[in-house]
C-alpha positions as CSV (number, residue, x, y, z in Angstrom):
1,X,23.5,125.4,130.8
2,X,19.9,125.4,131.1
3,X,18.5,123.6,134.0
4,X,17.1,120.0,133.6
5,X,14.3,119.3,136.2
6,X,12.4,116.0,136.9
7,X,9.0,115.8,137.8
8,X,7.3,113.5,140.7
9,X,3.7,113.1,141.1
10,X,2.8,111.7,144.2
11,X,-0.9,110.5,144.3
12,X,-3.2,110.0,147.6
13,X,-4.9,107.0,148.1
14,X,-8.6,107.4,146.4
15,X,-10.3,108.6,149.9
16,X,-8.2,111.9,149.1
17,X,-10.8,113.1,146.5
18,X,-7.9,112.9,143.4
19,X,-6.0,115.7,144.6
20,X,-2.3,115.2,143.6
21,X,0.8,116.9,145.1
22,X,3.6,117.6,142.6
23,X,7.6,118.0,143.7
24,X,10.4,118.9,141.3
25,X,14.2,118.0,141.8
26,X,16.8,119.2,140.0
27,X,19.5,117.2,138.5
28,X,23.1,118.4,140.1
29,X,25.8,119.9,138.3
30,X,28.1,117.0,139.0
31,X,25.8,114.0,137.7
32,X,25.3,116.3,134.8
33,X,29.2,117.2,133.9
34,X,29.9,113.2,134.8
35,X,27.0,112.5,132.2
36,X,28.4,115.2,129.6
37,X,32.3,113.5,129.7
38,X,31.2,110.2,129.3
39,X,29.6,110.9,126.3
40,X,32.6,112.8,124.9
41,X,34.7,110.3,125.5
42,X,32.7,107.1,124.7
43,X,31.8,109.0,121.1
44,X,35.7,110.1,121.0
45,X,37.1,106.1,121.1
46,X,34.1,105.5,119.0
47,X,35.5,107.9,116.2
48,X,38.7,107.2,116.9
49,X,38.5,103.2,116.1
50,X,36.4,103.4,113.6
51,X,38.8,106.1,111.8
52,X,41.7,103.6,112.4
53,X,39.8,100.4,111.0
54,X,39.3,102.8,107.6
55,X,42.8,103.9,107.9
56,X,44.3,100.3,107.9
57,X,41.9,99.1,105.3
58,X,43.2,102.0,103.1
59,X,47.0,101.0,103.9
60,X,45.8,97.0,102.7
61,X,44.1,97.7,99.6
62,X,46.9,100.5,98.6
63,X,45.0,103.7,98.1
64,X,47.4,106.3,98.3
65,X,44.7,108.8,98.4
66,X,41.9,107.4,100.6
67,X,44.9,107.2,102.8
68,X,46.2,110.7,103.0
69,X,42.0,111.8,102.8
70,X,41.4,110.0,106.2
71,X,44.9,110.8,107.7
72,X,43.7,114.2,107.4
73,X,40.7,113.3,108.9
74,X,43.1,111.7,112.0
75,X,44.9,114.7,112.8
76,X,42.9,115.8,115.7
77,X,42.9,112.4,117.0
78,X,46.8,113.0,117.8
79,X,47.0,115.5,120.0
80,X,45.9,113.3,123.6
C-alpha cells in the first residue's frame, strides 16, 4: 500500500524574511485500515439494500425473470 503523507507549512511571522519550514506526517496503518473497512462495509449495506428494495419490487409486480436476474445478483450477499 503506498504511503499517504500530509503536508504542514508552518510560516514565520513577516520579520523572518518569508522563509518557510515544511514538516511531513504520515498517516498510520491503523487510521488507514479503520478508514479502508468502513468503506467496505458502508458501500456493502449500501448494495445490499438497495439490491433487496429491487428484489421485493420484482416479487410485487410478478416478474419471474427480473427476479431470478437479481437473485443472481444476491448470491454473494448470503454468505455473512
Amino acid at each position: 500500500m503506498r504511503k499517504q503523507k500530509m503536508v504542514y507549512v508552518i510560516r514565520r511571522d513577516p520579520d523572518y524574511k518569508g522563509k518557510e519550514i515544511t514538516a511531513k506526517r504520515e498517516l498510520s496503518f491503523g487510521i488507514q485500515l479503520a478508514s479502508r473497512l468502513f468503506l467496505d462495509q458502508m458501500s456493502f449495506e449500501f448494495n445490499k439494500d438497495r439490491l433487496d428494495e429491487e428484489i421485493n419490487q420484482a416479487i410485487d409486480n410478478g416478474d419471474r425473470a427480473e427476479f431470478e436476474r437479481l437473485s443472481l445478483q444476491y448470491t454473494p450477499y448470503t454468505w455473512e
